[in-house]
Steps between C-alpha positions, in 0.01 A plus 500: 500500500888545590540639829700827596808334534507335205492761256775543242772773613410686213129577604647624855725727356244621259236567735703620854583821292148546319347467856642613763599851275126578478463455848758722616366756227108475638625595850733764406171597285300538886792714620470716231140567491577616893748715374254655232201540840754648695586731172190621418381550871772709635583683162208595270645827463816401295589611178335389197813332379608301826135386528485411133821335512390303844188364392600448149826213631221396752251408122781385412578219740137408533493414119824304575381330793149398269675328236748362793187336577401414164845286432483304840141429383650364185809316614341326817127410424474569079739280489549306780703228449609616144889587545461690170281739671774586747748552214258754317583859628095617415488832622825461720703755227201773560505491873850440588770670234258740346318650752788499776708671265275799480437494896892508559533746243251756646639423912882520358385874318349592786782453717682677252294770545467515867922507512472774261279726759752410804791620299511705188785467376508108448271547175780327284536175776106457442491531136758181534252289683217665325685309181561157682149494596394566192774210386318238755146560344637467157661172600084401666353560206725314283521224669100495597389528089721243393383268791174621434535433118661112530224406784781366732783625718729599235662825638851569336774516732569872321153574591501389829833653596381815384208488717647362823846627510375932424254456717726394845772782355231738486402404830833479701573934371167595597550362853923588490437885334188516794818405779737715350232796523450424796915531610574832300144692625429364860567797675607720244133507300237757714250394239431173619564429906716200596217272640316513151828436304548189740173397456476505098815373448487222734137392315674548126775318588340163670236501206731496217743271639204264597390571088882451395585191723159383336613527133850380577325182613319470210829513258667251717219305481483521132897453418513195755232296401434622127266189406248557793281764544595584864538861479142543411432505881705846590463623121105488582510682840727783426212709323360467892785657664518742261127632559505437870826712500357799360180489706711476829738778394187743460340363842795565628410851546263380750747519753637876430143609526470286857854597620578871350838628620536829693853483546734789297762374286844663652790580265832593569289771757250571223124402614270411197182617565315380182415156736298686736292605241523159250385370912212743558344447138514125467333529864235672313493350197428109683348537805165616381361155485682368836410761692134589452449086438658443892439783657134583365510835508356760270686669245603832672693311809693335308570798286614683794726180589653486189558907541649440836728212403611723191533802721737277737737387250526842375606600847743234501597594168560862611682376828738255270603822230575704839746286628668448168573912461587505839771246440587681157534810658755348762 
């Protein structure tokens, strides 16, 4: 039998891709079903819709990560030793182009959406990357059936461009229109205080430009070395990021349930008391299970600590609106 370092080039840079791709993707995979514990545990009260959406991307990724399994199983011991084997997509066009292309489609929308809510009036800026996404799974899709249909890697460079290059556009405006939002309403916005703007934005924007610099790899990848099949590697992980994304943008809200502000928002002398209240009601709305799980006591103290902390904020509340007619007066 040859040894290691006497196989042909062509079986290295075959396999490296076909390898160490599903490897990345399986522990992405473990992160994720972390994300989807920490999901479920802290927020079984969610909407309908955001649990729906959140489990169904998690279903999603676990059929991907199965038939992950199920090409490694054919590539490296099916056919072991067979270089045809490795050349054979098998279910490769299913679990990479196909299925990421709805993930990124649904993560992308939901962005979409969740700029929408921040800011009204950008409705026409997400119907634009509403359209690119939409663009990008198009491209997936194409490119998976016809791969799918010929049995090899045989994705058209139209296909593949329209999948790869939509996709990093759509994420680069999601994270830019989440920064701009975050220049024109920090501040300004007494819906939303500063430290939450900071927060969300800072999260959007690292996860899409990790998602972005991730498809940008896999076009150079692809447009560099057009005869090898190198940019399987990031083209299979990028489903991953996408699902992992979304699950860490709605743990996120872990921390404004653990750290609720009480500060006012101050403009131009105004004081904007709607925080004291947004404060007083998240206090409410979270700490049922942290409180009567650490401090063990019985349902009426920690209704009359909730009442107090309410009652509190009010007071500061009331304090906060007296100083700002005092200074309106003046």
């Amino acid at each position: 039998m040859a040894s290691l370092s006497s196989a042909p080039p062509e079986v290295m840079q075959l396999a490296a891709p076909l390898l160490f791709g599903p490897l990345v993707n399986w522990c992405l995979y473990g992160a994720l079903c972390v994300q989807i514990y920490v999901y479920s545990y802290n927020f079984p009260d969610d909407k309908r819709i955001i649990k729906f959406l959140a489990y169904f991307v998690f279903l999603l990724d676990t059929v991907q990560t199965i038939l992950t399994a199920a090409d490694v199983y054919y590539w490296f011991i099916e056919g072991f030793g067979d270089v045809e084997h490795l050349k054979q997509s098998h279910f490769a066009p299913i679990d990479i182009p196909l299925i990421h292309a709805i993930i990124s489609l649904i993560i992308q929308e939901y962005f979409c959406y969740r700029i929408w809510t921040l800011n009204r009036r950008s409705s026409w800026f997400c119907i634009v990357i509403a359209v690119i996404s939409a663009l990008q799974s198009i491209g997936g899709f194409w490119g998976g059936i016809k791969s799918l249909v010929l049995g090899r890697y045989a994705v058209s460079k139209a296909a593949f461009y329209l999948w790869s290059i939509p996709s990093a556009v759509a994420d680069i405006l999601i994270a830019g229109s989440m920064l701009l939002l975050l220049t024109q309403t920090r501040g300004h916005d007494g819906r939303f205080p500063n430290y939450i703007l900071v927060r969300v934005v800072r999260l959007v924007v690292e996860t899409n430009t990790l998602t972005a610099s991730v498809a940008i790899t896999s076009f150079v990848l692809y447009v560099a070395f057009p005869n090898q099949i190198y940019y399987t590697f990031t083209a299979g992980i990028i489903g991953k990021l996408y699902s992992n994304t979304l699950l860490v943008s709605l743990n996120n809200r872990i921390y404004f349930r653990d750290h609720p502000s009480t500060d006012a928002v101050v403009d131009s002398g105004h004081v904007t008391s709607d925080q004291f209240r947004r404060s007083a009601v998240a206090s409410l709305h979270f700490s049922d299970r942290r409180l009567s799980t650490h401090t063990g006591t019985p349902d009426g103290t920690f209704k009359l600590h909730s009442i107090s902390h309410a009652m509190d904020l009010e007071k500061g509340k009331s304090d906060a609106v007296k100083v700002s007619i005092s200074s309106d007066s003046r």
